[in-house]
N, C-alpha and C positions, 0 to 999 in steps of 0.2 A: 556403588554408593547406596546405602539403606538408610531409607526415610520412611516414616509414618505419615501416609497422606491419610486426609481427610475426603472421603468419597460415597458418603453414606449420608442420607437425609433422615433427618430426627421425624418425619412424618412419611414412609414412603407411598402413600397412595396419592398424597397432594400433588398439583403442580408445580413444577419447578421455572423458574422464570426465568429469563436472561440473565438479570441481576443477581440474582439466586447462585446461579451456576459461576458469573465469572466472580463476586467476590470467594467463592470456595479455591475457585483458579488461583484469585491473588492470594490468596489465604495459601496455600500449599504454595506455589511460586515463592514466596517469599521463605518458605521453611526450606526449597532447593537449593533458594540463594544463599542462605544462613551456609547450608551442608556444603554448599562449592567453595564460599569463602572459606569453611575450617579446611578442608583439602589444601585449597592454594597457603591457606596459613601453616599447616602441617609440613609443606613444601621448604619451610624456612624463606620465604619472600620477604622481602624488606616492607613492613607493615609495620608504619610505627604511632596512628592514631584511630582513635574510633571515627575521627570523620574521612579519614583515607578508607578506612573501613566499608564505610557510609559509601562513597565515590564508588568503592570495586561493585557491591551489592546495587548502587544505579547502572552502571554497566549492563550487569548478569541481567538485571529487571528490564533493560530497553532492549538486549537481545531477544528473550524469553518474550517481551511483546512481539516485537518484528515476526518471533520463529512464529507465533500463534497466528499474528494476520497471514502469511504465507500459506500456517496451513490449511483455514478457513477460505482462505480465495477460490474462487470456483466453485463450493458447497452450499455458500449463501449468497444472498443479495448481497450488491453494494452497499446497500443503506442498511440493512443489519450486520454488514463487516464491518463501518465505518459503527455502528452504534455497539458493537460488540468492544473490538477494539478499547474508543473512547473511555466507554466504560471500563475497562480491563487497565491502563493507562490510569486513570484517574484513581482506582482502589489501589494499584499498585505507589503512586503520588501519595495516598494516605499511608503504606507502612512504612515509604522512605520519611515522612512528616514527624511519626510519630518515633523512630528510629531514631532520627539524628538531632530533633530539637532538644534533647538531654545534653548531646554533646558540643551543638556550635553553638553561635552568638545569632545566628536568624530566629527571627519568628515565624516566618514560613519557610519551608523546604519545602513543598508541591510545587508553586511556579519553578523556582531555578530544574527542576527533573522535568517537569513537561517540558519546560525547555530545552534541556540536554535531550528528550526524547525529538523535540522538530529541530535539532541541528543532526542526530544520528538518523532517523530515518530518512532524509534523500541520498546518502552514502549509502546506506544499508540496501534501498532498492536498487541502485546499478548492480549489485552483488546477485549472485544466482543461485539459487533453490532445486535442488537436485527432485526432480519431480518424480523419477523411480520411487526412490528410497524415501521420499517425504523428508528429507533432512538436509540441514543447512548444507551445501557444495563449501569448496577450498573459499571460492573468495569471501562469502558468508560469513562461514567460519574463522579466518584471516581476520577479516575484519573485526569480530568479537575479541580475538585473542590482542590484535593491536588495541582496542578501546580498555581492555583490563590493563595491558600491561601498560597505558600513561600512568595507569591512575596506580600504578606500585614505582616503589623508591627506585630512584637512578642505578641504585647497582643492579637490579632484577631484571631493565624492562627490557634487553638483550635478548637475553637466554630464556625470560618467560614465554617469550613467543610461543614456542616448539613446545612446552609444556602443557598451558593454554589450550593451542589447536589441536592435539595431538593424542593428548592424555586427557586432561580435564574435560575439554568439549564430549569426547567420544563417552567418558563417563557418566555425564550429568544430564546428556539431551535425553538418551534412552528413558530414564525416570520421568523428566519431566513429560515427553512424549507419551509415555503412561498414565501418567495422570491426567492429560489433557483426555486420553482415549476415555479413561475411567468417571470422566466429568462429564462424557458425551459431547467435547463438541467436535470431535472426528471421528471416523472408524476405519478399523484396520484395512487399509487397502489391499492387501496380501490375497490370493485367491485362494479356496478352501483346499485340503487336499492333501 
């Protein structure tokens, strides 16, 4: 998958702040999510509106949070994971807003996604996080692949599974994992050598 992240500060000796950092995160996350959706759309999956659209790209965006608070657990505090998070959540609430109010009849779309975000994350934590490899494990993974394919047309959501987990996932974390590295808020756990 090649994507143009943004990972470069238009001042670099300034500080860079929390908020600084995760709106650049939702800012590229959202350019991931664009690149996953043309994949699975590429795929010929049964996508037949922009606000199903809308749906696939909440999915990929409450994943890509989930993956980020996992991978931040244990590096920071509670109360700057929870305030990281939040914050991370919320900008990502503002591109699905500004995203889909072109195409439904709501006038907000940040509640209904925070919302899909607190029915998906207590499913998401019984799921396991492969702590070797820093990367979402089967059931994790599983679970992403099932939350995309409700959100694609009855004839796909079958066979999208195994595409989904298998193909997609494997293609799109590595980038994203990237750019999170390249935004600083992990580093590479690998030992030098």
């Amino acid at each position: 998958m090649k994507i143009r992240i943004k990972t470069r500060w238009s001042k670099e000796n300034r500080e860079v702040s929390m908020e600084d950092s995760v709106s650049v995160l939702a800012f590229n996350s959202w350019k991931i999510g664009m690149q996953t959706l043309l994949e699975i759309e590429n795929q010929d999956f049964d996508i037949n509106s922009q606000m199903q659209r809308i749906h696939i790209l909440e999915e990929i965006s409450a994943f890509m949070i989930q993956a980020v608070d996992r991978m931040i657990h244990g590096t920071t505090s509670d109360e700057d994971r929870a305030a990281t998070i939040n914050y991370y959540a919320k900008k990502m609430a503002d591109h699905v807003h500004e995203n889909a109010r072109d195409f439904g009849d709501l006038d907000d779309y940040r509640s209904p996604f925070i919302q899909k975000l607190n029915d998906r994350f207590p499913v998401y934590s019984e799921t396991r996080w492969d702590e070797d490899k820093d990367e979402p494990s089967f059931s994790m993974s599983r679970e992403f692949a099932s939350n995309v394919a409700a959100a694609l047309g009855d004839r796909d959501r079958q066979w999208a599974l195994d595409y989904l987990q298998q193909v997609l996932l494997p293609d799109f974390f590595p980038v994203f994992k990237r750019t999170i590295k390249s935004i600083g808020f992990i580093e590479d756990k690998r030992m030098p050598g």
